[in-house]
N, C-alpha and C positions, 0 to 999 in steps of 0.2 A: 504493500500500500504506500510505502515510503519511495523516493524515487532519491536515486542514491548520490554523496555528499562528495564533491571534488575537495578534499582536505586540503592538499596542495596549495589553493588559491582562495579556500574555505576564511583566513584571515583578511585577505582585500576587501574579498566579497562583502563580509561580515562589515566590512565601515562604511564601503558603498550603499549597501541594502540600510544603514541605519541612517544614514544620508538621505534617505530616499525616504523614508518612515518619519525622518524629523518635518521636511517639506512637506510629506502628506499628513503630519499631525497640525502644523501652522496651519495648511490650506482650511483644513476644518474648522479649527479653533476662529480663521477669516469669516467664516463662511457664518457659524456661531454669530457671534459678533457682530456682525453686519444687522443680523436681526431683520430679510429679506426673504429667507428662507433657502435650505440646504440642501445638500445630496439626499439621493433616496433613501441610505442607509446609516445616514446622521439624522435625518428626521428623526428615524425609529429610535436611533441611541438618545436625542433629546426629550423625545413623549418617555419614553421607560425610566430615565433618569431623573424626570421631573417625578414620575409615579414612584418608585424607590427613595425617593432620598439621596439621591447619589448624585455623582460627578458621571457629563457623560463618555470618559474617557474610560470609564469602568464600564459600561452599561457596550460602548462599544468594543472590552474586552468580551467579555459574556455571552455578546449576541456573535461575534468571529467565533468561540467554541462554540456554540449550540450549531452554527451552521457550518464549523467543521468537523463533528459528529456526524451532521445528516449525510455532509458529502464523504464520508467514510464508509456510511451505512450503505451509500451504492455504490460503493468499490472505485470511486477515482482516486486516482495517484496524488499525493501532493509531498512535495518539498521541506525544506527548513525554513525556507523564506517565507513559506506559509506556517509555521509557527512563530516565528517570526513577526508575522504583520500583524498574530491577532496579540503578541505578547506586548511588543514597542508601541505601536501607534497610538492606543486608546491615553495612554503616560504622558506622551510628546503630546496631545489633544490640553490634556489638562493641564499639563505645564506651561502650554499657551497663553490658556483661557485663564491664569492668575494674572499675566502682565496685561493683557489686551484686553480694553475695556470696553463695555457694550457701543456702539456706535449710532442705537437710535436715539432720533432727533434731529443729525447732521448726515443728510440725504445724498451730498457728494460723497463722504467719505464711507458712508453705503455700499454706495455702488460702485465706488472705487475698490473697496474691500471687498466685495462681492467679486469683479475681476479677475482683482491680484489672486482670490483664492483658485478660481476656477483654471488661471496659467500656472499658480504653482502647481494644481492638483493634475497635470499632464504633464510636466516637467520630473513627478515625482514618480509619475506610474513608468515613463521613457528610464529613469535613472535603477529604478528595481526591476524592471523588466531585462535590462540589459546585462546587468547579474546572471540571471540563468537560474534564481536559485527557488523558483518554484509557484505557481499562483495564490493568489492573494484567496484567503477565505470562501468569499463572496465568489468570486472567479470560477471558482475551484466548484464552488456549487451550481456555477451556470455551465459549467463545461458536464458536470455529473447528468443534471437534468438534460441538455442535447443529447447526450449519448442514451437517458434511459428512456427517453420519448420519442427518439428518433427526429425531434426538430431541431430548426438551426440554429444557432448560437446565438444568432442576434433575436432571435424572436424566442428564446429561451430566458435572457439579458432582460429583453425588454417585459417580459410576463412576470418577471420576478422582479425586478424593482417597482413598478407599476403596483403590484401587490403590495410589496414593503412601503410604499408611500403611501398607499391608501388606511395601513393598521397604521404606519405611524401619524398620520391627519387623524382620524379617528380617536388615536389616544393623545392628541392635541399639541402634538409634534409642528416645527418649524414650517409649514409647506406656502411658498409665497413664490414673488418674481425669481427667487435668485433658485427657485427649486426648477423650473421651466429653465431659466437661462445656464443652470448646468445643464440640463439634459441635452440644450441643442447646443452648447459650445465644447464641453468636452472631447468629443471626439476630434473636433478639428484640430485640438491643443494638444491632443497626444499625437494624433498624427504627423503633428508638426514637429515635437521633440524626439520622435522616432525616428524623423528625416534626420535633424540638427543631432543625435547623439550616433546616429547609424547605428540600430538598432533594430533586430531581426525577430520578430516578436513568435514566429514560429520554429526558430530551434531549438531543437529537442536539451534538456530534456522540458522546458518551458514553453508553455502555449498563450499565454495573459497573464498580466495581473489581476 
């Protein structure tokens, strides 16, 4: 079920991929902040973390194991970089969200922060992607469901955040402009740092983050 660890370059790797985890904890922690509304799967860590008592840095540890269980339960492969993303990132979220202070009120710096999140948040997926060192969670569970459903990844991708945003609006989660303006900006932002890092998002033994 493990997909196995080049030791060798396991050290690089390891500062690279936490590089990449720190920029995708800020991009959140922006995104937070902005108070516009989030990614699909920050929604759900903010509605759970308001219901809990908690930080949602913890809330997005929790929900990365629960949904790296399921995608175990149907046999996809995953990495260290996927324990990894569910260990580091939710930390680097919270250790943001103490310096960086809410930003509504001040509607340029909104939307400005809403941006900066959504370019860090492709720069970040380019920079761990390019490690090699295994799909992100979330990833990992959209690759499990194409293979057990026999549909395509993008329409796998799409029917599972779509879901995770509608529990998380329901349990009164972030869902605003900046929730729509990630869904249609992201991909062009990774695409683009894919180009700018040359970055091969299909060599084995990695498929996505």
């Amino acid at each position: 079920m493990f997909k196995p660890v080049n030791w060798k370059s396991f050290p690089r790797d390891f500062l690279i991929v936490q590089l990449g985890f720190a920029i995708y904890g800020l991009s959140i922690a922006l995104l937070i902040q902005a108070e516009l509304g989030t990614g699909p799967w920050a929604v759900l860590a903010v509605a759970l973390a308001e219901l809990a008592g908690t930080s949602p840095g913890i809330m997005i540890v929790i929900t990365g194991l629960i949904v790296l269980t399921g995608t175990l339960a149907m046999r996809e492969k995953v990495g260290w970089g996927t324990l990894g993303n569910i260990i580091f990132i939710g930390p680097w979220v919270d250790l943001f969200l103490i310096y960086i202070p809410s930003l509504k009120g001040n509607l340029l710096l909104q939307i400005s922060s809403m941006l900066i999140a959504i370019i860090l948040t492709g720069l970040a997926t380019a920079v761990y992607i390019k490690v090699n060192a295994g799909a992100g969670p979330r990833d990992s569970l959209m690759l499990a469901v194409s293979r057990v459903t026999g549909k395509s990844v993008r329409l796998s991708r799409v029917a599972i955040e779509i879901a995770v945003v509608i529990l998380g609006w329901v349990l009164g989660g972030p869902v605003g402009v900046g929730t729509l303006a990630f869904a249609m900006l992201i991909g062009p932002f990774v695409q683009l740092f894919f180009h700018l890092l040359k970055v091969q998002p299909h060599q084995s033994p990695v498929e996505s983050k």
